[in-house]
C-alpha positions as CSV (number, residue, x, y, z in Angstrom):
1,X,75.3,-40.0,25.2
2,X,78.6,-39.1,24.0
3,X,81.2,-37.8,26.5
4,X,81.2,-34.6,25.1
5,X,77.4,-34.4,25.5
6,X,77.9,-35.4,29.0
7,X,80.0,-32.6,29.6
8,X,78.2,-30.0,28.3
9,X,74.8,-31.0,29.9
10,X,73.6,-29.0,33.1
11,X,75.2,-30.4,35.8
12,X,71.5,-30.7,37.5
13,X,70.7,-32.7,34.7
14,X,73.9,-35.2,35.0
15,X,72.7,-35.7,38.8
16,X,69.1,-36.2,38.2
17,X,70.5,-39.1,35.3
18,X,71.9,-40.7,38.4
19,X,69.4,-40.8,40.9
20,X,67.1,-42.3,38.1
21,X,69.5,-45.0,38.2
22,X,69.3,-45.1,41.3
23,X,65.9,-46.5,41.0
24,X,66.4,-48.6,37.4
25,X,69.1,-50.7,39.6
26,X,67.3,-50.9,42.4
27,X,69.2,-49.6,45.1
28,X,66.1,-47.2,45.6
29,X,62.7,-49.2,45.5
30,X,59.7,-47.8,43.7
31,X,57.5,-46.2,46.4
32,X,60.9,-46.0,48.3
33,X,62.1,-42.4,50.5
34,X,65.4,-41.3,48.8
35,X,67.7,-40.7,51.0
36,X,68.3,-37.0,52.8
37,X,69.4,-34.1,51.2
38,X,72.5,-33.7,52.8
39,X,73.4,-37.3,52.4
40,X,73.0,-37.4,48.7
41,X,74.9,-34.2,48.3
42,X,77.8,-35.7,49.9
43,X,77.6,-39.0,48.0
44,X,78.0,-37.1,44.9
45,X,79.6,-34.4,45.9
46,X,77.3,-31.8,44.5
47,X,75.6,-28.6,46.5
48,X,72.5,-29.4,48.1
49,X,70.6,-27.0,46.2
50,X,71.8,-29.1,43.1
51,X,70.0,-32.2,44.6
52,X,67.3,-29.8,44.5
53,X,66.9,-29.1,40.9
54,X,67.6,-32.6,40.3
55,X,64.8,-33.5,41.8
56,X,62.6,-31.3,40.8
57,X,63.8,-32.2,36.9
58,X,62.6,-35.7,38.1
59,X,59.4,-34.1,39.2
60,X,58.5,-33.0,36.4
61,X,59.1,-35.7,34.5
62,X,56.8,-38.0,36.5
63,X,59.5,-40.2,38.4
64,X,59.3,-38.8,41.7
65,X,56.9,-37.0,43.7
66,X,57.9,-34.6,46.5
67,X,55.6,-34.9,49.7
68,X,55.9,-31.9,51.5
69,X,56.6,-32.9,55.2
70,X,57.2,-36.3,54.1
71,X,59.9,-36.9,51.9
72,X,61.0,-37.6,48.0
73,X,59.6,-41.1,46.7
74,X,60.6,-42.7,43.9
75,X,57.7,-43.9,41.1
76,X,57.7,-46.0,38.3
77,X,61.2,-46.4,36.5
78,X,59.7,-47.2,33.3
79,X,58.7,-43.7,33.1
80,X,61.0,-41.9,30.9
81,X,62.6,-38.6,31.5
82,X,60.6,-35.9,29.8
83,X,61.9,-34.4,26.8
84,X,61.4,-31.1,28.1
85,X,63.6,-31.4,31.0
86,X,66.1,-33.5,29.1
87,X,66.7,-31.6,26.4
88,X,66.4,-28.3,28.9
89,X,69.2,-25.7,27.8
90,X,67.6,-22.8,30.1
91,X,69.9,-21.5,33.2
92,X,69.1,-22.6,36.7
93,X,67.6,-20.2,39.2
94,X,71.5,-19.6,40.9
95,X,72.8,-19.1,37.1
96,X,69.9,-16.5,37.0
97,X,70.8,-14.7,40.3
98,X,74.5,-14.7,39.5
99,X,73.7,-12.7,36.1
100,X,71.3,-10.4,37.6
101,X,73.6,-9.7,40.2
102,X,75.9,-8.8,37.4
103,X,73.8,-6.8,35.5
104,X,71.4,-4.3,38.0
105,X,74.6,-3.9,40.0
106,X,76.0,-1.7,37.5
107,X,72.7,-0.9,36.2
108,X,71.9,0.6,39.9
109,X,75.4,2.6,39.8
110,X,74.4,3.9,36.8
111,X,70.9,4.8,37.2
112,X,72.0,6.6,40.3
113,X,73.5,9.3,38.5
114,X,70.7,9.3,35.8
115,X,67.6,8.6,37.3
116,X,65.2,10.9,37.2
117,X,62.9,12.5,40.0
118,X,60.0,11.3,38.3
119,X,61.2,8.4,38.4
120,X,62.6,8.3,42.0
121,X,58.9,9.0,43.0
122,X,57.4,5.6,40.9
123,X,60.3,4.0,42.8
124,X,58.9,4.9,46.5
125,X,55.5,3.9,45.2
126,X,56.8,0.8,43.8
127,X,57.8,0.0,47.4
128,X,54.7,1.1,49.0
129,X,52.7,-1.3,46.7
130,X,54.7,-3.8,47.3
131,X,54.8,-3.3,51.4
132,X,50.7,-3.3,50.8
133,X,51.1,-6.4,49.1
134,X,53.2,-8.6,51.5
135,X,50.9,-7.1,54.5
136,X,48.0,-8.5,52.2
137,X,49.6,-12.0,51.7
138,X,49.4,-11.7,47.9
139,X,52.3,-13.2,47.3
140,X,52.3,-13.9,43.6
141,X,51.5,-9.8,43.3
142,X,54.4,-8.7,45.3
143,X,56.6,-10.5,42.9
144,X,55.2,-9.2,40.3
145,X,55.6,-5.7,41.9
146,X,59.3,-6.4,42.7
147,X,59.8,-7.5,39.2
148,X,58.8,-3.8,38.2
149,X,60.9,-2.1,40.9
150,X,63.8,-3.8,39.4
151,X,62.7,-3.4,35.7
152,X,62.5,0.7,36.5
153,X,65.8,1.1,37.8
154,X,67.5,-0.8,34.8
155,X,65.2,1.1,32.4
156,X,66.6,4.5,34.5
157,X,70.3,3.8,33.3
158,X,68.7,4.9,29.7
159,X,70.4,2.1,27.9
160,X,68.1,-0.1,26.0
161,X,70.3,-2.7,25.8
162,X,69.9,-3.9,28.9
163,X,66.3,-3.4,29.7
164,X,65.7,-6.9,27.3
165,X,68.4,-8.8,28.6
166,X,66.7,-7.9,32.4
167,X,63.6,-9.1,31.0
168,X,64.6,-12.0,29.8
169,X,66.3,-13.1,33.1
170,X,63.2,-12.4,34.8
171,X,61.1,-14.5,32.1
172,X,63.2,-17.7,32.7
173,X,61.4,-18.3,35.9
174,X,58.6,-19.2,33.3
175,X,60.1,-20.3,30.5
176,X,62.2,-23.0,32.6
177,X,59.7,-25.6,34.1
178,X,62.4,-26.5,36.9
179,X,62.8,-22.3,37.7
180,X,59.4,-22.5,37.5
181,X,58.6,-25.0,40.3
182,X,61.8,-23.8,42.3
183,X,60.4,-20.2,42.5
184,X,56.4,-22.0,43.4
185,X,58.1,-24.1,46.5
186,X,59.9,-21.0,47.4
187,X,56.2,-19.0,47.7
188,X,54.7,-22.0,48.7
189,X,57.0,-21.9,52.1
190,X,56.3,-18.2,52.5
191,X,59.1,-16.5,50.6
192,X,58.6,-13.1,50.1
193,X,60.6,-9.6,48.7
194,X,62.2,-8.0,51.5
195,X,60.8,-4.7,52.5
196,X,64.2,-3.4,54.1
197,X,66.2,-4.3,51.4
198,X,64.4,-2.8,48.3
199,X,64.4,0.0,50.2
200,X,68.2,0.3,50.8
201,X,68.3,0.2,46.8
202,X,65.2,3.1,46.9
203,X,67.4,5.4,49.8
204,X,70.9,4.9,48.0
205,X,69.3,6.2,44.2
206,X,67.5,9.2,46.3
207,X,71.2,10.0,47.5
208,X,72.1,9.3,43.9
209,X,74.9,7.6,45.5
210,X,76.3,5.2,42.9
211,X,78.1,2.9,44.8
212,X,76.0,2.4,47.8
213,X,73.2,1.7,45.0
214,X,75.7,-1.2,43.7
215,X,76.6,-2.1,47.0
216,X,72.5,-2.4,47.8
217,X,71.9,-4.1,44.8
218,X,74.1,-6.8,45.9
219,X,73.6,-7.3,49.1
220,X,70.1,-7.9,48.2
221,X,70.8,-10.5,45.4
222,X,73.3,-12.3,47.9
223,X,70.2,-12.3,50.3
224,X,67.6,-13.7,47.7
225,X,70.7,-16.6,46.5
226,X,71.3,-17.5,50.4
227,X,67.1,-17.6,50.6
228,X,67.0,-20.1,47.5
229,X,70.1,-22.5,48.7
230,X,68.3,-22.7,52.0
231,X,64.3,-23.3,50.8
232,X,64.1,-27.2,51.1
233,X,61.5,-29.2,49.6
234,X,59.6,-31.1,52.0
């Protein structure tokens, strides 16, 4: 790999390399416990949550498995990195986050002075659903209610430009495999929408108070970004 290819690839990506060597050197046996969390973010000086994705690259491409409760082993170094993941050009979950945050904050501002009542109604049953949903445990349905409570407030700024861009954030939980498995540990550890937040979006658009809807919006996001750092993966 060139230098500039070095540069330009993910920094997740760049740390995963390294803890594959980690294991082709030896200084990690196969069948070996890596090291904590915290202690390989210090030694190279990358956020924990970065270790994260790392690993979770290396997860999916077959050279470590993550025992929850246990620890991260390291398998057969043989195994190559999967092209999928290597060749992986999709944003991380926190890349995500920061661009939503970007977009439905001004999308809520705006939608605050055109959203309709109609549409302020599917908002409070939105939120309803989605409290039934949680109170259900049905996870995996709540998300996919708060993915439509988020998709009708940027669709009530009435500019179809950024309805697909939304979309396509949301769809790179999916399209990513390590978004994927981030968002899967995430539920798996009993993440689930916040209630109380939605609903200070749902209040400040009933005002049709622009900036408190802004305000809400981000609040929120900062929530779910704190939420993600903090979700380990044993």
């Amino acid at each position: 790999m060139s230098n500039t290819e070095h540069l330009s690839q993910r920094l997740y990506l760049q740390i995963a390399d390294k803890l594959a060597e980690l294991v082709k050197n030896g200084e990690v046996k196969v069948g070996a416990r890596f090291a904590a969390e915290r202690d390989l973010a210090a030694e190279f000086g990358v956020s924990r949550s970065t270790i994260r994705e790392a690993m979770i690259a290396l997860e999916v491409s077959g050279l470590v498995e993550i025992r929850s409760g246990s620890g991260i082993y390291a398998l057969d170094p043989s195994r190559k990195m999967s092209s999928t993941i290597a060749n992986e050009d999709m944003p991380d979950p926190f890349e995500v986050l920061e661009a939503r945050m970007l977009l439905e904050a001004e999308s809520a501002k705006m939608a605050a002075e055109r959203i309709s009542n109609d549409e302020l109604l599917q908002l409070k049953q939105i939120l309803l659903s989605m409290s039934v949903a949680i109170e259900q445990g049905n996870i995996e349905e709540a998300e996919r209610i708060d993915h439509a409570f988020h998709l009708a407030i940027v669709t009530a700024t009435r500019n179809g430009a950024l309805v697909p861009i939304y979309e396509w954030l949301w769809q790179v939980r999916e399209l990513s495999e390590v978004s994927k498995r981030f968002h899967l540990k995430l539920r798996d550890k009993g993440s689930t929408p916040k209630i109380d937040e939605h609903k200070a979006v749902c209040d400040a658009l009933m005002q049709r108070d622009g900036e408190k809807a802004k305000a809400a919006i981000e609040a929120h996001l900062s929530n779910v970004m704190s939420r993600l750092s903090a979700c380990t993966l044993v």
